[in-house]
C-alpha positions as CSV (number, residue, x, y, z in Angstrom):
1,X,-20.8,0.7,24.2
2,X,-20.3,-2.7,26.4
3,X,-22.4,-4.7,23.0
4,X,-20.4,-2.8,20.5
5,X,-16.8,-3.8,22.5
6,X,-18.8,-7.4,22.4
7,X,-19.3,-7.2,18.6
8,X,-15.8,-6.6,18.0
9,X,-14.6,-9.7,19.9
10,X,-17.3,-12.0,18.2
11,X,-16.3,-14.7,15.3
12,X,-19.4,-14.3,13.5
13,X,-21.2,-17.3,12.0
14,X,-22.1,-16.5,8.2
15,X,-24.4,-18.3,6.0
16,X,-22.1,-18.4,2.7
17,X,-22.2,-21.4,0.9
18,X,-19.1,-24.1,1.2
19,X,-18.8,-23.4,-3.1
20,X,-19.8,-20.8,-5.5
21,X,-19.8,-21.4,-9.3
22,X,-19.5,-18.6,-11.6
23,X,-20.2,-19.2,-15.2
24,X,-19.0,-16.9,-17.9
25,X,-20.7,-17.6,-21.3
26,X,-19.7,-21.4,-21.6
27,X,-17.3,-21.2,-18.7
28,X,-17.2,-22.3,-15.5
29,X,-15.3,-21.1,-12.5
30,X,-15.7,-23.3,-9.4
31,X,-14.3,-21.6,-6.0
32,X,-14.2,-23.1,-2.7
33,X,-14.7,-21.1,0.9
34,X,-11.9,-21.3,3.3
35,X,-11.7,-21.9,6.7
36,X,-9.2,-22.3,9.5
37,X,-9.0,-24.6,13.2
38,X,-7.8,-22.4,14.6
39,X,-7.8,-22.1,18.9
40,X,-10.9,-20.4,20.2
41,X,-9.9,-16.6,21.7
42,X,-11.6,-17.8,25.3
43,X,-11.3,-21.7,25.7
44,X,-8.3,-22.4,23.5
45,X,-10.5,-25.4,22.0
46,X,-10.0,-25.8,17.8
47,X,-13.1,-24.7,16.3
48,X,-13.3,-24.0,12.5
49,X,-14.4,-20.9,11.3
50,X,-13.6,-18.6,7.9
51,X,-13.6,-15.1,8.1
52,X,-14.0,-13.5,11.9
53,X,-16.6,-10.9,9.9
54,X,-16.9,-8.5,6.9
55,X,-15.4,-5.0,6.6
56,X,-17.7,-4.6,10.1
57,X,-18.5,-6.8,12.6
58,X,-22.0,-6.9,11.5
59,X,-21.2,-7.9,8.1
60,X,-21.3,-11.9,7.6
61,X,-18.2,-12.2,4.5
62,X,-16.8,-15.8,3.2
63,X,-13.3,-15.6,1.4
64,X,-13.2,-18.3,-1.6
65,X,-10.5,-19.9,-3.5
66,X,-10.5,-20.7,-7.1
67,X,-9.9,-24.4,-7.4
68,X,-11.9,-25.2,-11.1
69,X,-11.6,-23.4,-14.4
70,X,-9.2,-22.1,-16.6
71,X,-11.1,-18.9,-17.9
72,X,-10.0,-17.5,-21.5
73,X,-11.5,-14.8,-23.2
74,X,-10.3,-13.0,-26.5
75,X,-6.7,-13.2,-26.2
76,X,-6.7,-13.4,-22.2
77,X,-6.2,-16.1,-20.6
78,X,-6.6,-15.4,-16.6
79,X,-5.1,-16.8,-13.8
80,X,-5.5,-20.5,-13.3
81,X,-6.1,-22.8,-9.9
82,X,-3.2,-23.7,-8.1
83,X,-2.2,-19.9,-7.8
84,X,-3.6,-19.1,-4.4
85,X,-1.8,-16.5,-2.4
86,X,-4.1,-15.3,0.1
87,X,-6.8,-17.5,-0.8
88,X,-5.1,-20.5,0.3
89,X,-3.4,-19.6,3.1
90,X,-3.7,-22.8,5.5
91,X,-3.9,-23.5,9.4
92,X,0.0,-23.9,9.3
93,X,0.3,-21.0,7.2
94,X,-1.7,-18.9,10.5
95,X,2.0,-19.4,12.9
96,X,0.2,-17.5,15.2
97,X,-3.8,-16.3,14.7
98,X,-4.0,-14.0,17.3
99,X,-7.4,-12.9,16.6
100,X,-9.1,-15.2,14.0
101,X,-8.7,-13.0,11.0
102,X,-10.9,-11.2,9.2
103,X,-12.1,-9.4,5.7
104,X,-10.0,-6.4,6.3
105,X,-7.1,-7.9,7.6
106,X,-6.7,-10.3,4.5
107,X,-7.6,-7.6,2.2
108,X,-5.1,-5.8,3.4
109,X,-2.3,-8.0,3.4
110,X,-3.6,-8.8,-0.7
111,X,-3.1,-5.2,-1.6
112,X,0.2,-5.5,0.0
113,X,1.2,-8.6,-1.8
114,X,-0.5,-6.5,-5.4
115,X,2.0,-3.9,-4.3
116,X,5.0,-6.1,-3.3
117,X,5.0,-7.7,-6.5
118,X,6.8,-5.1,-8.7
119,X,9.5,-4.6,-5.4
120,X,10.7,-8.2,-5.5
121,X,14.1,-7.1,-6.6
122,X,15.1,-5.8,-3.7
123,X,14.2,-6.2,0.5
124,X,11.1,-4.5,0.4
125,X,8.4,-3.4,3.5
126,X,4.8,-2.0,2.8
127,X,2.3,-1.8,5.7
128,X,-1.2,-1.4,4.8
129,X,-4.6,0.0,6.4
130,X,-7.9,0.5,5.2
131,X,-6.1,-1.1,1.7
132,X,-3.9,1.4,1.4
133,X,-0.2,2.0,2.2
134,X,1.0,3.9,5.0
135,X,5.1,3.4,4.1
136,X,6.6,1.3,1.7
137,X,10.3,1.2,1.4
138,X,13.3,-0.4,-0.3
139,X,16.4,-1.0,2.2
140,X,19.9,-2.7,2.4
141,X,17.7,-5.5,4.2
142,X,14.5,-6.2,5.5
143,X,15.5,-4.5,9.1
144,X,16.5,-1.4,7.4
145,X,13.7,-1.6,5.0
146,X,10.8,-2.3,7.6
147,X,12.6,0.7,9.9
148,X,12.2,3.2,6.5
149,X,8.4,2.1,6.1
150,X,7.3,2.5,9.2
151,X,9.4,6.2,10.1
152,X,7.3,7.0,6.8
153,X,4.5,7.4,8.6
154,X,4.6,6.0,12.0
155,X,0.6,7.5,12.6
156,X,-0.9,5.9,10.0
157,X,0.9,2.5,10.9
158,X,-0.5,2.2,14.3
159,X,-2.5,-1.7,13.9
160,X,-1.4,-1.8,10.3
161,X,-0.7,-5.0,8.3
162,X,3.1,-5.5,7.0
163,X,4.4,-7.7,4.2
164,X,7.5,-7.8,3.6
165,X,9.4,-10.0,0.7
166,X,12.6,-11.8,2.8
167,X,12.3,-14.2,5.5
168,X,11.6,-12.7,8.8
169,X,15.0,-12.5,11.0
170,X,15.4,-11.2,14.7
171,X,16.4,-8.1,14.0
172,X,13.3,-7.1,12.0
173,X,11.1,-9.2,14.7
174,X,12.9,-7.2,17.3
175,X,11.6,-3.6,15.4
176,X,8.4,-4.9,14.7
177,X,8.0,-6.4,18.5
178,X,8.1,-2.6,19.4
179,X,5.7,-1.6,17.1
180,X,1.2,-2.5,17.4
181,X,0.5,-4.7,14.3
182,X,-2.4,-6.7,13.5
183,X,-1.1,-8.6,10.8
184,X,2.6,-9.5,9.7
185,X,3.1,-11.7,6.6
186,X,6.6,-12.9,5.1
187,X,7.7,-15.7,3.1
188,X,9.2,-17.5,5.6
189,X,10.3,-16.9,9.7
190,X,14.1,-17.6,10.7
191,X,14.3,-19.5,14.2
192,X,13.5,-17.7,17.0
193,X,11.4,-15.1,15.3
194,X,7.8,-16.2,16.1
195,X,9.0,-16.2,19.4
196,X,9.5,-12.4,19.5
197,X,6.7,-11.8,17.3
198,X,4.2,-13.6,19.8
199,X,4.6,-11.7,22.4
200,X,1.8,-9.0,20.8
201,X,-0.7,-12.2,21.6
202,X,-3.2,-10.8,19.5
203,X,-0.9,-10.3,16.1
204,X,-1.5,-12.6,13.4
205,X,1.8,-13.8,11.9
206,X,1.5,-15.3,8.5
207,X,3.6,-17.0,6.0
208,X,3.2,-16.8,2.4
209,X,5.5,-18.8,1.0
210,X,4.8,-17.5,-2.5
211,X,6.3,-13.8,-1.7
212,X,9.3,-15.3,-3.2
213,X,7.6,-16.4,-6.5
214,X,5.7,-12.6,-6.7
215,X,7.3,-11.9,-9.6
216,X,5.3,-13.7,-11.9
217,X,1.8,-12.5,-10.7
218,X,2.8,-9.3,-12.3
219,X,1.8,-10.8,-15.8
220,X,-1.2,-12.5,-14.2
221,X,-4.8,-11.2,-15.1
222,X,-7.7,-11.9,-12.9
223,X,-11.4,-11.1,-12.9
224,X,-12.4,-7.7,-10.6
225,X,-16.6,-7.4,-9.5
226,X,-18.2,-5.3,-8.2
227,X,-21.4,-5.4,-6.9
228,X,-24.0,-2.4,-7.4
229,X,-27.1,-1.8,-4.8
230,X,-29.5,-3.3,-7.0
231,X,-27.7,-6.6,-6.6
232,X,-25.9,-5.9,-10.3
233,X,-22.4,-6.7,-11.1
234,X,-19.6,-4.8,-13.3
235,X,-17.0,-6.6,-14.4
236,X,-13.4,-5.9,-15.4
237,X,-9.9,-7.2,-16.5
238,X,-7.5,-6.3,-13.6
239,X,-4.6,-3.9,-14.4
240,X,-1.3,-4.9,-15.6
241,X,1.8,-2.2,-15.0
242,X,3.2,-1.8,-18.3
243,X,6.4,-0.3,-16.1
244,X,9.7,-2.3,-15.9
245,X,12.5,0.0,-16.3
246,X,13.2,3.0,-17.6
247,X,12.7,2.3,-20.9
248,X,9.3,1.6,-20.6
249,X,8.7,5.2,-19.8
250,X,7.0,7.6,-22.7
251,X,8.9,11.2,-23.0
252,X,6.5,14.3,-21.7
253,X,6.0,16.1,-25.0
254,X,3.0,17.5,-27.0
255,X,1.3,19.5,-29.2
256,X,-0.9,22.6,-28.8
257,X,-2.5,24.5,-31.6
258,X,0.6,23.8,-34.0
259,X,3.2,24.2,-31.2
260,X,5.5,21.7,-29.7
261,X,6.2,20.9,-26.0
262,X,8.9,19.3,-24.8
263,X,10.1,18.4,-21.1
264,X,13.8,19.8,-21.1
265,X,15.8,18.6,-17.9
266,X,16.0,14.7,-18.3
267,X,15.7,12.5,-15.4
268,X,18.6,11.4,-13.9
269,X,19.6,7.7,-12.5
270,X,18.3,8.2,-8.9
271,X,15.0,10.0,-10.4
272,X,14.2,7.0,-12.5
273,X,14.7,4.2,-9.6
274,X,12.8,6.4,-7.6
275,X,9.9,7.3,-10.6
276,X,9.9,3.3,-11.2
277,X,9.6,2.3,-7.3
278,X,6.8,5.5,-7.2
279,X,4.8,3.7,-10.0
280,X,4.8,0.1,-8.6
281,X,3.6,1.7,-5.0
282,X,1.1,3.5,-7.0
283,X,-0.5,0.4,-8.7
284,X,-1.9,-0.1,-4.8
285,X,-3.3,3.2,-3.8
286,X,-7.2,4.4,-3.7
287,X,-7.7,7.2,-7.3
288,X,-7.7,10.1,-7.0
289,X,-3.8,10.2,-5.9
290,X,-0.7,12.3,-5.1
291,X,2.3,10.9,-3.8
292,X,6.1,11.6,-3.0
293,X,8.8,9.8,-3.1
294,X,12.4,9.7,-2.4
295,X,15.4,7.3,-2.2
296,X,12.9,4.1,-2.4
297,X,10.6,5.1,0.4
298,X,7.7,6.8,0.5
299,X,7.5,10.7,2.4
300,X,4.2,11.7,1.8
301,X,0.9,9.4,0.5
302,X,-2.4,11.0,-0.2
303,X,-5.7,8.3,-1.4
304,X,-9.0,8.9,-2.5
305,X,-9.4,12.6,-3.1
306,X,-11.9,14.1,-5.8
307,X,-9.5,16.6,-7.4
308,X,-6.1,16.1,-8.0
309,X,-4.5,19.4,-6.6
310,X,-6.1,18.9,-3.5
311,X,-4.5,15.2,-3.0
312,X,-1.1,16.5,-4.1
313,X,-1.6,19.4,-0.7
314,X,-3.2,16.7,1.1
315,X,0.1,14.4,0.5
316,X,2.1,17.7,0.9
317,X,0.3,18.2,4.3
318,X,1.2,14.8,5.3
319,X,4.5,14.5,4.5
320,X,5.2,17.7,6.8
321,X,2.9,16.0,9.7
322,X,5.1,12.5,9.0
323,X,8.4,14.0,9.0
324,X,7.9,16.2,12.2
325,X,6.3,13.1,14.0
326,X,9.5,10.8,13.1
327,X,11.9,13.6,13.9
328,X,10.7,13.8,17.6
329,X,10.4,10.3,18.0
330,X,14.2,9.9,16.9
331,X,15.1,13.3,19.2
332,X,12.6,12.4,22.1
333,X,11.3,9.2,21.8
334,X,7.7,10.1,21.9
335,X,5.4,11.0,19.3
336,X,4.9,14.5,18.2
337,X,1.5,15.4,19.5
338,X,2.6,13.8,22.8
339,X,5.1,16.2,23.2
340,X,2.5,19.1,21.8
341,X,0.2,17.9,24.8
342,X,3.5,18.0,27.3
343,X,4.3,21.5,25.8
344,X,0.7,22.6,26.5
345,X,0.9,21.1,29.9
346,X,3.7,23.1,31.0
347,X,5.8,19.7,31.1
348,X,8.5,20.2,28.7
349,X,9.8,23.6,27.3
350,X,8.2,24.7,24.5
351,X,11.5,25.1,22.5
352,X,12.0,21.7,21.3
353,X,8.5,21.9,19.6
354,X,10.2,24.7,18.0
355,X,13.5,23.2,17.2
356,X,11.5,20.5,15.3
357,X,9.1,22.4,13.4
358,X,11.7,24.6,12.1
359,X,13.8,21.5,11.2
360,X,10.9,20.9,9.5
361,X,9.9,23.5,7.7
362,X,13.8,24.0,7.0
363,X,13.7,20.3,5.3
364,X,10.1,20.8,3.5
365,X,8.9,17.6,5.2
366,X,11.3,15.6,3.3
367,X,10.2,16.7,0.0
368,X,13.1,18.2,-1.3
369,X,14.4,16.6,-4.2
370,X,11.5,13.8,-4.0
371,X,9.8,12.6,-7.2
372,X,6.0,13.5,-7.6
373,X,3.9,10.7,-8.6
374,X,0.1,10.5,-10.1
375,X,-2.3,8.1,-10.8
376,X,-3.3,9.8,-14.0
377,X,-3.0,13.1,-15.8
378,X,-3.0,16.2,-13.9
379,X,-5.7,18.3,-15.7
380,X,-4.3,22.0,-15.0
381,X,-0.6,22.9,-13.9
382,X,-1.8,23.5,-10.4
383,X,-1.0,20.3,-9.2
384,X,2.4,20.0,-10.5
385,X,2.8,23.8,-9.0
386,X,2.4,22.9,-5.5
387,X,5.2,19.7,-5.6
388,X,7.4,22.4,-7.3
389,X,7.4,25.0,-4.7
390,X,8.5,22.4,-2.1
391,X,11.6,21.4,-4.1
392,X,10.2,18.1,-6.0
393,X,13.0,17.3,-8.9
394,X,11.0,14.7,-10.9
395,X,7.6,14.0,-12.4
396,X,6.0,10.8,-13.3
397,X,2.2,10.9,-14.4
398,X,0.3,9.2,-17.3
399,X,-0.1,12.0,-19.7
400,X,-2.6,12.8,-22.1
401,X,-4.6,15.8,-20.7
402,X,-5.5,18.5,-23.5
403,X,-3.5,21.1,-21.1
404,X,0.0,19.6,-21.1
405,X,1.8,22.1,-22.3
406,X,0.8,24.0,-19.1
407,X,2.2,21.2,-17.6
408,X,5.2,20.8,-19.6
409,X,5.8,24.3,-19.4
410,X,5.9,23.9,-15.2
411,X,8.1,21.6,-15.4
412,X,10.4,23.6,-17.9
413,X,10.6,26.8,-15.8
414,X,11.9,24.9,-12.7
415,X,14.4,22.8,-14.4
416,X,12.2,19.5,-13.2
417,X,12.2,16.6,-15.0
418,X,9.2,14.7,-15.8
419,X,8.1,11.4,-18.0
420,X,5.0,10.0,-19.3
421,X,3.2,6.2,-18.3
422,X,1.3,6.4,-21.0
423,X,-0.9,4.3,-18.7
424,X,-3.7,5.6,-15.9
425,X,-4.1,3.4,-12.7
426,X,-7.2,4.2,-11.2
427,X,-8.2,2.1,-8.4
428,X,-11.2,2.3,-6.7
């Protein structure tokens, strides 16, 4: 146990190359590793080193930059050098390294800049783990907003990463100071921040400077690979979000053996902020997947599931586990299953379990009136039957299955609204 506690606090050496050229047909891309002087963890000496290690500390990884090639195929033209995000992030970038960074942690804070990109309209918070979102939230400001992702699911956020898309101020700091983090990113830190911030010593504090030019990257295409066991490659187009406002939304009808389907109830205002801000957190979350929304922040995420009633109970599930946890830490200030282990324990009185499970059954974790969001087409009305029966108002999913009129007709008996994408966004 002593070597594997070892591994974890071991910069690994790797053997990647300083460049890698990728040539597509007649086209070359030329990328450059990064690294970072950064102060060693024990001796506080500079030393240069790119990635601390791969998704595991026995996996040597490299992170490159594109610095050569403008690549253009068909109609495409894909992302050019000079567009670096996470790629580029330099030694002054790193205010604080805490623990010299690694795969994961950079990964992470990319999926939340993929995400943050359709939420730059507002203050906006997403923290990530594993490259998925735990809470992602609008608010009135980046306190409020950070405060909102993180009561989402306060479990899940536990050594998270959090981007958020307005300059770190004191307040947020303050909040986040409270909270473990292994990575926080913004576009910029006001004065006095870092200083906050620093006291985790191991938290990485990043700025991006480029959050505040994230709008743009939404039109951007780049290259995805993928790399097989036999040492093969697939390679793709990344996805594009064809959502922007409501407008861009497709109306939930179809036809079945002659007959017409039609959604009735139309969404209202609220619905199709909340359906829009649903899709853009979406675009970041592993297929198969559920999730619930309400008011601009997320109440219930579930990732990665085979079928898709099963993600929509998992998310259900969650929501109700999220929502109880947050309510005891606002009553009690400790987490839920501490006070389950007090209860048990004979240390506190078993009633104020009670008091907040029935506050949370009574509220349906949250779910009440939330939107239901898929990744693509639910393939039986199952799914969209088990956001009904906890009070969901609004449907936003891709479309196209051969069953939606089952669907359709779902929707129609509970008065629940419900739009097409026209658009699936697996991710895997």
């Amino acid at each position: 146990m002593s070597e594997l506690k070892k591994m974890y606090r071991t910069i690994m050496e790797d053997d990647f190359p300083p460049d890698m050229t990728i040539k597509l047909g007649k086209q070359v891309l030329v990328y450059k590793k990064r690294a970072w002087k950064l102060p060693d963890e024990k001796t506080g000496e500079l030393i240069e080193k790119g990635l601390r290690y791969g998704e595991n500390p026995d996996q040597q990884a490299g992170l490159y930059e594109l610095v050569n090639g403008n690549l253009m195929l068909a109609d495409c033209r894909y992302i050019n050098p000079g567009n670096g995000l996470v790629s580029s992030i330099t030694e002054e970038d790193m205010i604080q390294a805490g623990k010299h960074p690694g795969k994961t942690n950079l990964t992470d804070l990319d999926n939340g800049l993929n995400i943050m990109k359709y939420l730059t309209a507002k203050p906006a918070a997403v923290i990530l783990k594993h490259n998925n979102p735990c809470g992602a939230a609008y608010g009135k400001d980046i306190a409020d907003a950070y405060y909102k992702a993180n009561m989402a699911d306060r479990i899940a956020s536990f050594g998270g990463c959090l981007v958020v898309n307005r300059p770190m101020n004191k307040d947020t700091a303050e909040s986040v100071s409270r909270n473990y983090l292994e990575v926080v990113a913004a576009p910029d830190f006001e004065e006095g921040t870092v200083d906050i911030l620093a006291k985790r010593k191991n938290l990485r504090i990043i700025r991006v400077k480029k959050i505040n030019e994230l709008e743009k990257y939404r039109d951007l295409r780049f290259v995805e690979f993928k790399s097989l066991i036999d040492g093969g490659v697939v390679v793709q187009q990344s996805q594009l979000s064809r959502i922007r406002t409501k407008n861009d939304f497709l109306p939930a009808k179809t036809v079945y053996k002659g007959k017409e389907y039609a959604v009735e109830r139309q969404p209202t205002e609220g619905e199709y902020d909340d359906m829009i801000f649903g899709w853009s957190v979406e675009m970041g979350i592993t297929s198969n997947s559920v999730i619930y929304v309400k008011n601009g922040e997320t109440v219930g995420i579930g990732t990665g599931e085979q079928d898709r009633v099963g993600v929509a109970e998992i998310a259900i599930f969650k929501a109700y586990t999220k929502y109880a946890d947050a309510l005891c830490f606002k009553n009690h200030g400790i987490p839920y299953k501490t006070l389950e282990l007090e209860v048990a324990r004979g240390e506190r009185d078993t009633g104020l379990l009670q008091e907040i499970d029935d506050e949370t059954r009574k509220n349906k974790g949250g779910l009440i009136r939330a939107v239901m969001v898929s990744d693509a087409f639910f393939p039986f009305r199952d799914g969209i039957d088990v956001g009904i029966k906890q009070g969901i108002t609004a449907v936003v999913q891709p479309g196209g299955s051969e069953r939606d009129f089952e669907v359709i007709e779902a929707c129609n008996e509970a008065k629940v609204a419900m739009v097409f994408t026209g658009q699936r966004v697996f991710r895997h």
